[in-house]
FIBAMI-394188 format. One record per atom (N, C-alpha, C, CB): residue number from 0; x, y, z; atom name. Coordinates in steps of 0.1 Angstrom, whole numbers. Each point is the difference from the previous one (the first is absolute). Last residue first. Glycine has a CB too. Example, Ala and Ser with C-alpha at 12.3 -4.5 7.8 and 13.67 -1.06 7.14 Angstrom:
// residues 2
R   k     X     Y     Z  a
R   1   128   -22    71  N
R   1     9    11     0 CA
R   1    -8    11     8  C
R   1    12    -6   -22 CB
R   0    -9   -51    21  N
R   0    -9    12     0 CA
R   0     9    12     0  C
R   0   -19   -12    12 CB
This chain:
// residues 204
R   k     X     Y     Z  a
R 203   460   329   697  N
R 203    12     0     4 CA
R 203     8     1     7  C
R 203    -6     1   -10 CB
R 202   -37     4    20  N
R 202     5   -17    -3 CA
R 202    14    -1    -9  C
R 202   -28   -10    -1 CB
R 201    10    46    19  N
R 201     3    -6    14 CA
R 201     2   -10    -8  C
R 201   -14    10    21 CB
R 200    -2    27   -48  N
R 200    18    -3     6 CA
R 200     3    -8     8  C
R 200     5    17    -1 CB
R 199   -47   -32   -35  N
R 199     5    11    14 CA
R 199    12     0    -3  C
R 199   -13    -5    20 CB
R 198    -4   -23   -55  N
R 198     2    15    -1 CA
R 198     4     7    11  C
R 198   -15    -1   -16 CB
R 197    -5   -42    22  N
R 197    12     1    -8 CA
R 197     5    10    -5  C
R 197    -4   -15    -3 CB
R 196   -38    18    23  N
R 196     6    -6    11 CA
R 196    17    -3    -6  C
R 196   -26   -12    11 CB
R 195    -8    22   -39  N
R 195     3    16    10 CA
R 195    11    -6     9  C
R 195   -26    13     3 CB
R 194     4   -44   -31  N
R 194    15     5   -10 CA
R 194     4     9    10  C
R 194    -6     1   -28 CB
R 193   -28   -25    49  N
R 193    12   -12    -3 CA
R 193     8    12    -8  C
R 193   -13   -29    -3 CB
R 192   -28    44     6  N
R 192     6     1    18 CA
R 192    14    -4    -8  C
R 192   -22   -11    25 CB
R 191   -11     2   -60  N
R 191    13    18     4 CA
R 191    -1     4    13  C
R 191    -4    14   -23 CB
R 190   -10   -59     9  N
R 190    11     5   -11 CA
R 190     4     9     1  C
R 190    -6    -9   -13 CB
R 189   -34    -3    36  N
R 189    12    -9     7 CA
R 189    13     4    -8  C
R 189   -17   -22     5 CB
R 188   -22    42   -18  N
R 188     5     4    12 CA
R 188    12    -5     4  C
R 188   -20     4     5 CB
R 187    -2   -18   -41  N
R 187     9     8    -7 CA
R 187     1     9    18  C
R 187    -9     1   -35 CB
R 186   -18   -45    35  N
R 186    20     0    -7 CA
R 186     4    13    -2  C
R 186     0   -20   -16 CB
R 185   -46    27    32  N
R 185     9    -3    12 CA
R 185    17    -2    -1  C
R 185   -23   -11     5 CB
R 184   -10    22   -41  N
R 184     4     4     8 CA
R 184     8     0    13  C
R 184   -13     0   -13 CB
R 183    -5   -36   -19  N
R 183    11     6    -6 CA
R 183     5    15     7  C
R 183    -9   -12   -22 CB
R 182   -27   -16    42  N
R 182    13    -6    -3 CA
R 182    13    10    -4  C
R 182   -16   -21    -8 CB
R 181   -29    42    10  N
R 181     4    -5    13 CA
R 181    12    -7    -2  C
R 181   -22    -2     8 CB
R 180    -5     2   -47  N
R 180    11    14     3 CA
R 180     7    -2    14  C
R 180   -16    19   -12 CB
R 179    -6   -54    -3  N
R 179    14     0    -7 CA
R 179     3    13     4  C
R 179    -2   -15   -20 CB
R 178   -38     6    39  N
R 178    13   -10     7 CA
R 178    11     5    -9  C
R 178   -14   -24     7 CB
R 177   -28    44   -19  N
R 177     6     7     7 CA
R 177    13    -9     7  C
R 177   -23    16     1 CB
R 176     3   -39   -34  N
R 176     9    15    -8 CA
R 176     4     6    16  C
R 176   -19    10   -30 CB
R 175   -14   -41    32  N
R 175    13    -8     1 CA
R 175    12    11    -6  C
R 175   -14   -27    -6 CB
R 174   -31    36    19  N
R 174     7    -5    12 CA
R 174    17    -2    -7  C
R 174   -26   -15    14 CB
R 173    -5    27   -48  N
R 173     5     7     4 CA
R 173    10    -4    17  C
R 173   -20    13   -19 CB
R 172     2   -46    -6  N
R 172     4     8    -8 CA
R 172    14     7     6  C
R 172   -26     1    -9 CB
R 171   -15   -20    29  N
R 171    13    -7     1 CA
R 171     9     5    -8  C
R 171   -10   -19     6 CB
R 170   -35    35   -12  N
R 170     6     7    12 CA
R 170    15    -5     5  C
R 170   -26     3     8 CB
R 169    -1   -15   -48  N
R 169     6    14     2 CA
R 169     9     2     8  C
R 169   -17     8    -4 CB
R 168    -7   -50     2  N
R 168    12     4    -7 CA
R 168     8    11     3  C
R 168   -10   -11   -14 CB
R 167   -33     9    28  N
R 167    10    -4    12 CA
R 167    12    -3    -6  C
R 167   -15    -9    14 CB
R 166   -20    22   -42  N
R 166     3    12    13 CA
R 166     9    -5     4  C
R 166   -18     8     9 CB
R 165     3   -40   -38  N
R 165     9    11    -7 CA
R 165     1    11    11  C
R 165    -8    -4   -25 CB
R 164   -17   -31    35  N
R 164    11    -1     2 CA
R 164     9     9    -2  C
R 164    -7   -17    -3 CB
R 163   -34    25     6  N
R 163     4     1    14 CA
R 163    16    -4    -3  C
R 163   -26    -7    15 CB
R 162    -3     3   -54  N
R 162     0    16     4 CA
R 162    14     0    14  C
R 162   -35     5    -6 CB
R 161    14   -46    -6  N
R 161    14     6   -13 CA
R 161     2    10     9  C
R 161    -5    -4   -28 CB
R 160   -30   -11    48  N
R 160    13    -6     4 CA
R 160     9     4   -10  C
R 160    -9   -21    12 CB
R 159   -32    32   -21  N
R 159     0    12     6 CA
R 159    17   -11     9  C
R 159   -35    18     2 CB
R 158    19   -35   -39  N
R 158     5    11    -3 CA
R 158     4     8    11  C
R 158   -12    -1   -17 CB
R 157   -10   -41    23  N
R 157    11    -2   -10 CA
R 157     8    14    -1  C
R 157   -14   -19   -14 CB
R 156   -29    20    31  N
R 156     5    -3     8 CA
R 156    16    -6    -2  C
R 156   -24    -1     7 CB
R 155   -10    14   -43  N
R 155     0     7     9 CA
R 155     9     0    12  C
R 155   -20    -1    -9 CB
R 154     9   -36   -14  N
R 154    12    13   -11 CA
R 154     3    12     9  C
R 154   -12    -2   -27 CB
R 153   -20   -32    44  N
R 153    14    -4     0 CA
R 153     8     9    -9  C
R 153    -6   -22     5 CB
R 152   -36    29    -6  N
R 152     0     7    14 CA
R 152    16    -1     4  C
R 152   -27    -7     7 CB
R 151     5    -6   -50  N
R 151     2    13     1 CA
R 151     8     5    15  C
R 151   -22     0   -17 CB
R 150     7   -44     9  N
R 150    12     3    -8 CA
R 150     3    11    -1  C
R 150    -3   -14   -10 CB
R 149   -38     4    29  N
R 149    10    -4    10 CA
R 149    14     0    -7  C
R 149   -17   -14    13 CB
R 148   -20    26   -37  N
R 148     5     7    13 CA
R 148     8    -4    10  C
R 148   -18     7    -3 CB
R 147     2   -33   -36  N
R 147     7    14    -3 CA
R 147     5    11     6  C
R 147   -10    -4   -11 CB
R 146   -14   -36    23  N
R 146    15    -7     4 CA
R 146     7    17   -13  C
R 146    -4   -42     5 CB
R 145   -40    45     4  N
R 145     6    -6    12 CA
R 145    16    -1     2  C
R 145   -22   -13    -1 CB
R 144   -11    20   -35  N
R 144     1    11     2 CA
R 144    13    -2    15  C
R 144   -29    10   -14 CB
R 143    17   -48    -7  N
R 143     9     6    -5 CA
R 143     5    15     2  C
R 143    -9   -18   -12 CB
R 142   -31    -9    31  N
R 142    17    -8     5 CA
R 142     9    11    -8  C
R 142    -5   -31    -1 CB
R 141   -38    45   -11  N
R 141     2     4    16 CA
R 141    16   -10     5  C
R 141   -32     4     5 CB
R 140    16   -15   -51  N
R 140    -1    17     0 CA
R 140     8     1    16  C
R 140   -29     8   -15 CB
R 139    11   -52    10  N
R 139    11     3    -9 CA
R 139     9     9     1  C
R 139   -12    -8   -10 CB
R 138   -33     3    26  N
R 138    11    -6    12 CA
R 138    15     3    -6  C
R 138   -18   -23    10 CB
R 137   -19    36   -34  N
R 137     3     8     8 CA
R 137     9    -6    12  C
R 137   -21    11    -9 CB
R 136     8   -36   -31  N
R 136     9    11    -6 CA
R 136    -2    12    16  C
R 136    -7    -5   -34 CB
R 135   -15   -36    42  N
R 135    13     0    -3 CA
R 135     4    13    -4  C
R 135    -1   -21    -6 CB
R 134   -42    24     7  N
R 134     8    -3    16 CA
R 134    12    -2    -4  C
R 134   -16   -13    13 CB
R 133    -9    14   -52  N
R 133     2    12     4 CA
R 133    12     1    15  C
R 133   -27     4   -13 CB
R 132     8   -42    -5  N
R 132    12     6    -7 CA
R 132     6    12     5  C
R 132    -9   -10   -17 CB
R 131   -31   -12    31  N
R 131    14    -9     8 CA
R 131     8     3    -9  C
R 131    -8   -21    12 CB
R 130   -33    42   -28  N
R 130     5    -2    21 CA
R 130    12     1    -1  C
R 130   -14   -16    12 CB
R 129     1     0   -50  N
R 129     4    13    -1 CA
R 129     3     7    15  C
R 129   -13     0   -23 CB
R 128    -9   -46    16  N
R 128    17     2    -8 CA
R 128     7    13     6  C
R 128    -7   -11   -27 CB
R 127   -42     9    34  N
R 127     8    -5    16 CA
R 127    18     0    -7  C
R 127   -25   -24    13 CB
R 126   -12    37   -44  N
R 126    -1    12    11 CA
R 126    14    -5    11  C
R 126   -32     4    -1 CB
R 125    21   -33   -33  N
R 125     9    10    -2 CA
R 125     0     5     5  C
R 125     1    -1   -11 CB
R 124   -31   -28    25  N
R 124    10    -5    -3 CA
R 124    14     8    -3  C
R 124   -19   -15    -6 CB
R 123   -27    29     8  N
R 123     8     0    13 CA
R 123    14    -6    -1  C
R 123   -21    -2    10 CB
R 122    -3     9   -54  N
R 122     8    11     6 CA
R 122     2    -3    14  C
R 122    -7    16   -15 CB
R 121   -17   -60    -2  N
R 121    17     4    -7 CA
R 121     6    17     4  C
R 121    -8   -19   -26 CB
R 120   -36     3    44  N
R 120    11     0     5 CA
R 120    11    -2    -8  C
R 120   -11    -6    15 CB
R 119   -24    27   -35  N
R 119     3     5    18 CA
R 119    13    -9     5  C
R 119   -29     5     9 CB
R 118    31    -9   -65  N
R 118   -11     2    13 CA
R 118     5     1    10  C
R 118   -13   -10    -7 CB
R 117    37    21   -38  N
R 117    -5    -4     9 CA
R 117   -10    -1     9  C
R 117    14     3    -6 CB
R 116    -1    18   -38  N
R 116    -3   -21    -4 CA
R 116    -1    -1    17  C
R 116    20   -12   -26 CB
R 115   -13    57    16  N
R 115   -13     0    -1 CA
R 115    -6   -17    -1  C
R 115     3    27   -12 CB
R 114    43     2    20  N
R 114    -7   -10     9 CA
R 114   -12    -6    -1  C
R 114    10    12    12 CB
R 113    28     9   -35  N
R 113    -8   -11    -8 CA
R 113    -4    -4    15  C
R 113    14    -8   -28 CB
R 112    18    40    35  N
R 112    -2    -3   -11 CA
R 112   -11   -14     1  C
R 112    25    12    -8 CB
R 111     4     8    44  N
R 111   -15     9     3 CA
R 111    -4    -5   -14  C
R 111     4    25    17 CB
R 110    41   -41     0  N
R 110     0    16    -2 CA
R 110   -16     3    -3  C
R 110    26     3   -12 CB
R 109   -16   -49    21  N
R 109     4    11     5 CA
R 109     1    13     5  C
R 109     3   -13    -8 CB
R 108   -20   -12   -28  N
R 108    -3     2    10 CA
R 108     1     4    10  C
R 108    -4    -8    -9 CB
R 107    29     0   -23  N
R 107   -11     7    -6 CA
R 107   -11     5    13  C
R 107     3   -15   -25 CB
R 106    30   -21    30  N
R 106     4    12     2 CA
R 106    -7     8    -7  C
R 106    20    -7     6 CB
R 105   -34   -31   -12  N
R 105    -1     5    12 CA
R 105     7    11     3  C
R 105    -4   -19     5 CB
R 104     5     4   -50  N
R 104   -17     0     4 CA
R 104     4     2    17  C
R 104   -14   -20   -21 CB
R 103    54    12     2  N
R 103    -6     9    -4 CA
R 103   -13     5     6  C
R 103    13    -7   -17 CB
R 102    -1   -42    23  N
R 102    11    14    12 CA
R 102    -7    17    -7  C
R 102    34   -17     0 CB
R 101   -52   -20   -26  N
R 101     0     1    14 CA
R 101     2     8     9  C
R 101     2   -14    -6 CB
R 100    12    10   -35  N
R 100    -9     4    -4 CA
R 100    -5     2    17  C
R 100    -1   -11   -28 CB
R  99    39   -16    27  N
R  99    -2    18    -8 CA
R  99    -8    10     4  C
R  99     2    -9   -19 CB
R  98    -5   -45    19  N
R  98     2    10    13 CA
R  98     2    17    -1  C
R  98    13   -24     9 CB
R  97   -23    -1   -50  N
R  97   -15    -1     6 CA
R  97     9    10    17  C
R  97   -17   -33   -15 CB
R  96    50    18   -19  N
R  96    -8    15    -3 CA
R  96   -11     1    10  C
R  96     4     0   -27 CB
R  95    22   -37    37  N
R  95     5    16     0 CA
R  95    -6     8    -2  C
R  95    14    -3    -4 CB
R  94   -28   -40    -9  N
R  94    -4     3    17 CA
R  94    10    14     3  C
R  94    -4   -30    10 CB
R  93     6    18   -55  N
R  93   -13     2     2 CA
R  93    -3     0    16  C
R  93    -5   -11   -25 CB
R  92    47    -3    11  N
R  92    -3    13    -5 CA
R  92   -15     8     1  C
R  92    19   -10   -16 CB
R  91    -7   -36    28  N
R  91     6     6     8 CA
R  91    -2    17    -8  C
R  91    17   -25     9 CB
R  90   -32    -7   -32  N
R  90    -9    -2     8 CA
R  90     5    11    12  C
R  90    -6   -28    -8 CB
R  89    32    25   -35  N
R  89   -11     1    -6 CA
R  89   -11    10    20  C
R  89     6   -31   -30 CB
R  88    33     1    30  N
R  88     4     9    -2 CA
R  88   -12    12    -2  C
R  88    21   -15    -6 CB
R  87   -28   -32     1  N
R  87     2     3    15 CA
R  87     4    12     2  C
R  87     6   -19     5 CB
R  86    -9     6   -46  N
R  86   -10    -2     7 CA
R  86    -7     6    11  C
R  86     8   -14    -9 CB
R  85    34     6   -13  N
R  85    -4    13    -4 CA
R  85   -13     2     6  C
R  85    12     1   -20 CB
R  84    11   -38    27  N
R  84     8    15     5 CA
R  84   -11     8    -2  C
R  84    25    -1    -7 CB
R  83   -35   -38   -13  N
R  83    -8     1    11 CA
R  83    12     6    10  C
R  83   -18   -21    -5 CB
R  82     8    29   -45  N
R  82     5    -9     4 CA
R  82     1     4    14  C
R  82     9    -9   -21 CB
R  81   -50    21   -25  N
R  81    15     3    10 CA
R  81     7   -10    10  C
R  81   -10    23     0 CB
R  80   -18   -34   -47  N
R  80     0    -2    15 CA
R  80    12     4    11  C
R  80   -13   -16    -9 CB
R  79    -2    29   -48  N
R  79    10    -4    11 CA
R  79    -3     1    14  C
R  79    14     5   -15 CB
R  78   -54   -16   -21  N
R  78    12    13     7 CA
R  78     6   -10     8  C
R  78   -14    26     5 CB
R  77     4   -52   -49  N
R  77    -7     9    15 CA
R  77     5     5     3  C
R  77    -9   -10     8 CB
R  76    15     1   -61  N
R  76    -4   -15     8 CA
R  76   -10    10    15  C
R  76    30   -26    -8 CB
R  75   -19    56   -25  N
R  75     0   -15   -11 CA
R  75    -5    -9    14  C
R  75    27     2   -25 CB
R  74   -20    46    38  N
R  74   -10    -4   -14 CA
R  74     0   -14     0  C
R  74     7    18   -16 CB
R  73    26    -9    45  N
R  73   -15     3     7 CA
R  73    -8     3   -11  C
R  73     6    11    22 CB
R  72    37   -24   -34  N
R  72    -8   -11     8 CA
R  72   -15     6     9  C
R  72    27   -11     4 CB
R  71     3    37   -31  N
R  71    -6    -7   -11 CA
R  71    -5   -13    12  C
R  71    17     8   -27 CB
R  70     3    29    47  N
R  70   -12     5    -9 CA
R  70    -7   -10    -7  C
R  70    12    19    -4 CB
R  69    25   -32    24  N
R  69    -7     3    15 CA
R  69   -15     5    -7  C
R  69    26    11    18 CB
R  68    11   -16   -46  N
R  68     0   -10     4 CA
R  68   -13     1     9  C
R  68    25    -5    -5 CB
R  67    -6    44   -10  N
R  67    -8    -8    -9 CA
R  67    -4   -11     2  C
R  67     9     9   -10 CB
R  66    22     9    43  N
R  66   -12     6    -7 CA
R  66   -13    -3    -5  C
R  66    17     5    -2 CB
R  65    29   -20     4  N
R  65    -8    -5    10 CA
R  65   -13     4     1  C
R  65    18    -2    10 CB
R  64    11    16   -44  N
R  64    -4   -14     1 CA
R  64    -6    -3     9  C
R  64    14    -4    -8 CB
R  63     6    46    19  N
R  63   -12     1   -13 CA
R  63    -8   -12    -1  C
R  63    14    13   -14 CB
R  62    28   -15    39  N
R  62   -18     1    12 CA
R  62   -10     6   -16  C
R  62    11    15    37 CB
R  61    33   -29   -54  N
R  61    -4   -10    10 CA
R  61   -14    10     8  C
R  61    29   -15     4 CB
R  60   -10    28   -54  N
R  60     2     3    12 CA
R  60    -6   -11    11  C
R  60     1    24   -10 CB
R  59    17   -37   -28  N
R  59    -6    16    -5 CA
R  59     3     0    13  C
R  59   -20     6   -20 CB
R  58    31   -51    11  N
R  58     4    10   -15 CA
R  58    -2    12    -1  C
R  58    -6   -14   -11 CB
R  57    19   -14    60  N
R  57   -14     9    -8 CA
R  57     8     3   -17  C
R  57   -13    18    29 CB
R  56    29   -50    20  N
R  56    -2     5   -11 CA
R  56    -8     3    -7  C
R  56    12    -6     3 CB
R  55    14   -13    44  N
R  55    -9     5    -7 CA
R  55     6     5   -14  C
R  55   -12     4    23 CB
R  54    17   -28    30  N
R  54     9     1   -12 CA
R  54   -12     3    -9  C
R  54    22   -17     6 CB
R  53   -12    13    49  N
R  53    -7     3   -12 CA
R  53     9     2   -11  C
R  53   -17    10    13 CB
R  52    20   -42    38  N
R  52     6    12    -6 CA
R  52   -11     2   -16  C
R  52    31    -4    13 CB
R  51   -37   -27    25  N
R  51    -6    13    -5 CA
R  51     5     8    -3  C
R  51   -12    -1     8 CB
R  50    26   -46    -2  N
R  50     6    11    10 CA
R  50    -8    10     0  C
R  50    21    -4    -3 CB
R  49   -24   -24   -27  N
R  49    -7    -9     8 CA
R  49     5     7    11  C
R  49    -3   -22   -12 CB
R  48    -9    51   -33  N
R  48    10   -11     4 CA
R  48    -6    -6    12  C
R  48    21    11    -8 CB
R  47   -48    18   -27  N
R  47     2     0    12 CA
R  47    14   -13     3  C
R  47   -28    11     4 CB
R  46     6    20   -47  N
R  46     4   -13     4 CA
R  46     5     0    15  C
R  46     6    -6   -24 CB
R  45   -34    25   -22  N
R  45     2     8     9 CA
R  45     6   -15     7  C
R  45   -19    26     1 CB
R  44    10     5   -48  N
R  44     1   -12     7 CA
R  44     4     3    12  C
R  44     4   -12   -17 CB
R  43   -28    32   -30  N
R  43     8     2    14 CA
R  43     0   -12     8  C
R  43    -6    25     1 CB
R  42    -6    -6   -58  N
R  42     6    -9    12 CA
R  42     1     4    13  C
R  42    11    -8   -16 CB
R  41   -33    21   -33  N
R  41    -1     9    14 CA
R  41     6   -11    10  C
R  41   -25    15    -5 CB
R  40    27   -17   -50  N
R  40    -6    -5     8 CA
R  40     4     7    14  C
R  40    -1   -21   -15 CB
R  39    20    12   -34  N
R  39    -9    12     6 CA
R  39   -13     0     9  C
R  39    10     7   -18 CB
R  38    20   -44    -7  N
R  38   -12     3     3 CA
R  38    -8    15     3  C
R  38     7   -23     6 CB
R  37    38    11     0  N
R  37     4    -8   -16 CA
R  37   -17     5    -2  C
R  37    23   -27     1 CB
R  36    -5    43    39  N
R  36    10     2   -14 CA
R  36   -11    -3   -11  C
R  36    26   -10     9 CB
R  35   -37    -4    31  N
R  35    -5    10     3 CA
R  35     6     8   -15  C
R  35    -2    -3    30 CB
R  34    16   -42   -20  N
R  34   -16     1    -5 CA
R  34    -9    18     4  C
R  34     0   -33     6 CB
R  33    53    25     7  N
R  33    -4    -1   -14 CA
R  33   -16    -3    -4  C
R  33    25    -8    -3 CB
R  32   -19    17    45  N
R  32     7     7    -4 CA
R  32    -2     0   -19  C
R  32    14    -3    26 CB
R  31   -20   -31     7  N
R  31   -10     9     2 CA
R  31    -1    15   -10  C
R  31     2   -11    26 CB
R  30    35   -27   -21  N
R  30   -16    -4   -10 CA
R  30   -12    13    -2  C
R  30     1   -27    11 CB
R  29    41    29    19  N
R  29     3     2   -11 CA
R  29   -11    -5   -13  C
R  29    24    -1    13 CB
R  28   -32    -3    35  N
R  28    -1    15    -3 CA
R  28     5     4   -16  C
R  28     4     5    27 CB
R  27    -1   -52   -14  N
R  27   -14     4     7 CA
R  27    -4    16    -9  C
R  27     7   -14    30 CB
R  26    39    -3   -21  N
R  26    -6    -3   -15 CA
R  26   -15    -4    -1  C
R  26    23    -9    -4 CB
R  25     0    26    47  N
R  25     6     6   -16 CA
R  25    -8    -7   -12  C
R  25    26     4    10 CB
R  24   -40   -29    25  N
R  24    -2    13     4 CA
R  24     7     9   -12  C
R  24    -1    -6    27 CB
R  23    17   -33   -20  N
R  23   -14    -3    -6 CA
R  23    -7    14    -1  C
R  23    -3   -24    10 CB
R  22    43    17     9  N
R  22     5    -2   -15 CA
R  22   -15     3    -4  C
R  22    22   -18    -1 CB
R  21   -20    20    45  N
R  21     5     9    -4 CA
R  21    -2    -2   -15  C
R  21    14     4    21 CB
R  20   -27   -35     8  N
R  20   -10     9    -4 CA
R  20     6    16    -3  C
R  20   -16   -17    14 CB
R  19    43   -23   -13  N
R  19   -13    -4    -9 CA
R  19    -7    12    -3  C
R  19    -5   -23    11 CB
R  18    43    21    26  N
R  18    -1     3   -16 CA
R  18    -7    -1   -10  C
R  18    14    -2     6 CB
R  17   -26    -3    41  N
R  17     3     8    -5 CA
R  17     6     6   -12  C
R  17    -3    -4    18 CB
R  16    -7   -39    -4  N
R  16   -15     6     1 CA
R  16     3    11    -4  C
R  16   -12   -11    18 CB
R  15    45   -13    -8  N
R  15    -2    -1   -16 CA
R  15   -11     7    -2  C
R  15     9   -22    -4 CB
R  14     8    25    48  N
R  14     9     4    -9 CA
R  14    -2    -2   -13  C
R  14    14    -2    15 CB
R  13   -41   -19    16  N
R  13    -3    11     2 CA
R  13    11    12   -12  C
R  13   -10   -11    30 CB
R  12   -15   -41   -30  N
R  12    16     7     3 CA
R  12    -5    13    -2  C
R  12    20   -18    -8 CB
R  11   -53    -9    -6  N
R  11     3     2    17 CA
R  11     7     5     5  C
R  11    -5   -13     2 CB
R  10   -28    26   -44  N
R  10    16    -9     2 CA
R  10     1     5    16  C
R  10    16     3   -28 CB
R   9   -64   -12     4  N
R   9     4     7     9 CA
R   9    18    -5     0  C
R   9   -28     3    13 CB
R   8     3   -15   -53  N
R   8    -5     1     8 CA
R   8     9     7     8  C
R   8   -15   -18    -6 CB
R   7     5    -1   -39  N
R   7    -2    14     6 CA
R   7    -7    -4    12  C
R   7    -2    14   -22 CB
R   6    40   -39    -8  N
R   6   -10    -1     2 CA
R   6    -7    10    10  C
R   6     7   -19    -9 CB
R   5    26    12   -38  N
R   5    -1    -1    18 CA
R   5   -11     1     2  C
R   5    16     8     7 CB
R   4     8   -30   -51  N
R   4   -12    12     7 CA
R   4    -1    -3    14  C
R   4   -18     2   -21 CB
R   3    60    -9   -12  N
R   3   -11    -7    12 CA
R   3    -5    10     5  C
R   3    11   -19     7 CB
R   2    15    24   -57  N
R   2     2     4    11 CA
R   2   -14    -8     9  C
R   2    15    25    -9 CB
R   1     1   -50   -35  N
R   1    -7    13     2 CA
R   1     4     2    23  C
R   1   -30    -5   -31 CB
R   0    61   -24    -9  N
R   0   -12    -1     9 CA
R   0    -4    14     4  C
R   0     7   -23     8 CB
C-alpha cells in the first residue's frame, strides 16, 4: 500500500508543527538548489518561521535578486507601492526638512539676511524678537559681570585671611621658641646652683 496523503492543513500539535517545518524546509532549500543546478536558473528563497526567525537562500546573490525583482515588477506589472513605514517615514522627513528650512530662514534674519520677503509688520515683529534678545543678553552680561565680582571680592578676602593667618602662625612660632629657650634656660640654671652648691666646702 502506497504512503496516506495528508492533508494540507494547519498541524495543531505544536511539536509536530515544528518538525514538519524543519524537514520541509531543508528539502524546500534542497529543491531550490538543485533547479538552480540542473537549469541554470537565479534561485533565492526566502522563509520566515512562525517565531520570525529567517531562513534563506540565493544561487547568486540575495539583494541582487531582489533587485531585479523590484526592476522587473516596475516594467512588467506596477510600481512597488512603498510600505506605510516608509510612508510615514517619507512624511516625517519632509516636516524636518520644511522646519529646517524654517529655523534657517529666521535666523537669516536674525542677522539682517533676506529681509526684503518682509513687511512693516513682519520687521516690527523682528524689531521687538531682537529687543527682547538683546535685553536678555544684557541682564545675562550684568548678572555675570556681578557674580564675577563678587567671586573676585571673595578671593580677595580668602587671601587677605591666609595672609593674617600665615602672620599669626609666624608669630606663635616664634612665642613658642622663645618658651623653649626660657625653659631650657632656667633647667640649665637650676643645674649649676645644684652642682656649685655640691662642690662647696660647706657641703662637705
Amino acid at each position: 500500500m502506497g504512503r496516506e496523503k495528508i492533508k494540507i492543513k494547519k498541524i495543531d500539535n505544536v511539536m509536530a508543527r515544528r518538525v514538519t517545518f524543519s524537514k520541509r524546509r531543508r528539502g524546500l532549500i534542497k529543491k531550490a538548489q538543485e533547479l538552480s543546478v540542473l537549469c541554470d536558473a537565479d534561485v533565492s528563497l526566502i522563509i520566515f518561521s512562525a517565531t520570525g526567525k529567517l531562513y534563506e537562500f540565493s544561487s547568486s546573490s540575495m539583494e541582487d535578486t531582489l533587485t531585479r525583482y523590484v526592476l522587473h515588477s516596475n516594467i512588467v506589472e506596477k510600481p512597488v507601492q512603498p510600505c506605510l513605514s516608509l510612508q510615514k517615514d517619507s512624511s516625517n522627513l519632509e516636516m524636518l526638512r520644511k522646519e529646517v528650512n524654517d529655523k534657517a530662514y529666521k535666523l537669516r534674519q536674525m542677522k539682517g539676511e533676506d529681509l526684503e520677503r518682509l513687511d512693516v509688520e513682519g520687521l516690527r515683529q523682528l524689531e521687538k524678537k531682537l529687543e527682547a534678545g538683546l535685553s536678555l543678553v544684557i541682564k545675562t552680561e550684568s548678572f555675570l559681570s556681578f557674580q564675577e565680582e563678587r567671586a573676585s571680592t571673595k578671593i580677595n578676602e580668602l587671601q587677605g585671611k591666609e595672609a593674617q593667618l600665615i602672620k599669626e602662625n609666624k608669630q606663635l612660632k616664634q612665642k613658642v621658641s622663645c618658651l623653649k629657650l626660657k625653659y631650657q634656660t632656667a633647667n640649665w640654671c637650676i643645674f649649676c646652683n645644684k652642682t656649685i652648691k655640691e662642690g662647696s666646702p660647706l657641703f662637705q
